[in-house]
C-alpha positions as CSV (number, residue, x, y, z in Angstrom):
1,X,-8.0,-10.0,-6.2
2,X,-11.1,-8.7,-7.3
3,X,-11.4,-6.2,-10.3
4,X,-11.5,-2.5,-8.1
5,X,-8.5,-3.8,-6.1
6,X,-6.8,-4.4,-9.7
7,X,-8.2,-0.8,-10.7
8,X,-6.9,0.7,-7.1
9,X,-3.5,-1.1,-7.7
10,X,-3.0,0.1,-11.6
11,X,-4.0,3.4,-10.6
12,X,-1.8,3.7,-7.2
13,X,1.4,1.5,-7.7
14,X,2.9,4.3,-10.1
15,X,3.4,6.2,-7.0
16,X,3.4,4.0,-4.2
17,X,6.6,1.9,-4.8
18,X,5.6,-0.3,-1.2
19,X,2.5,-1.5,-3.6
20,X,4.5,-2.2,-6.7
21,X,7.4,-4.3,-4.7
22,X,4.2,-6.5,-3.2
23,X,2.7,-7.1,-6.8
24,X,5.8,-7.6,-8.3
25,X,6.5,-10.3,-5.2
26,X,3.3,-11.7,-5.8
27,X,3.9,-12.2,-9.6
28,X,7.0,-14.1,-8.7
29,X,5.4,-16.4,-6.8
30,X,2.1,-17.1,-8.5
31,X,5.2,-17.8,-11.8
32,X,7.1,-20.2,-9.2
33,X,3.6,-22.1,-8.5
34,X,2.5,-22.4,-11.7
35,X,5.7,-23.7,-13.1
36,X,6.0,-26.5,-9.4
37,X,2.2,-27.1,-10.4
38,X,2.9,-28.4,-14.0
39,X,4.9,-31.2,-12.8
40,X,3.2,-34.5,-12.6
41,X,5.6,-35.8,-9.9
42,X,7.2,-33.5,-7.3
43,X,9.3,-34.7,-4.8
44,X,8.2,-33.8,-1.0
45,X,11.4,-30.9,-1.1
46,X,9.4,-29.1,-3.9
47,X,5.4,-30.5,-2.2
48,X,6.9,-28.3,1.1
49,X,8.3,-25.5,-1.2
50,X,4.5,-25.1,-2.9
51,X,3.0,-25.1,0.8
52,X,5.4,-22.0,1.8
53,X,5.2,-20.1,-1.7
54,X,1.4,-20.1,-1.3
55,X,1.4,-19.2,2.5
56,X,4.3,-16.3,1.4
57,X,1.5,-15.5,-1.6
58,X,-1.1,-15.1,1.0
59,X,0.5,-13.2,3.2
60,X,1.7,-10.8,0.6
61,X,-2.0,-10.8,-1.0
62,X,-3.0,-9.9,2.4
63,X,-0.9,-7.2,3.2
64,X,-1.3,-5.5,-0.4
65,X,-5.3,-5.4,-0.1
66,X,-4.9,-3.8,3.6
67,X,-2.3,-0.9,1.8
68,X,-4.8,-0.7,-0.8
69,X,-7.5,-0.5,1.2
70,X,-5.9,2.6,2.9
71,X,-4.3,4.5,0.4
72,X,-8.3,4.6,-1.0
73,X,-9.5,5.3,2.2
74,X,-6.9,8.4,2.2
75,X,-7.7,9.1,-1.3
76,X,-11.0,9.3,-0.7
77,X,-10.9,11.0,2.9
């Protein structure tokens, strides 16, 4: 995310609770990466767990810039 979608999201998540659950979800799963990434040996059960955690990351990244996007655009309209 780039640094006005962080601004937009500390700004509107307070009272938007849909954007706080999707930045709390992606949290979660940028922690579960990070700790499957340290390994130096993961079996393929954990290789095919990585592959879905970061399509479920990008999916939620996806959906919370598009909310963003238009609460700002109502914000601003």
């Amino acid at each position: 995310m780039d640094a006005r979608e962080l601004r937009l999201l500390e700004e509107l998540a307070p009272t938007h609770p849909d954007l706080q659950a999707l930045w709390d979800e992606h949290i979660l799963f940028e922690k579960q990466l990070e700790k499957l990434e340290k390994k130096s040996y993961r079996p393929p059960q954990e290789e095919r767990q990585m592959r879905e955690l970061k399509k479920q990351k990008l999916d939620g990244k996806t959906r919370l810039v598009a909310l963003l996007d238009r609460y700002a655009a109502a914000k601003e309209g």
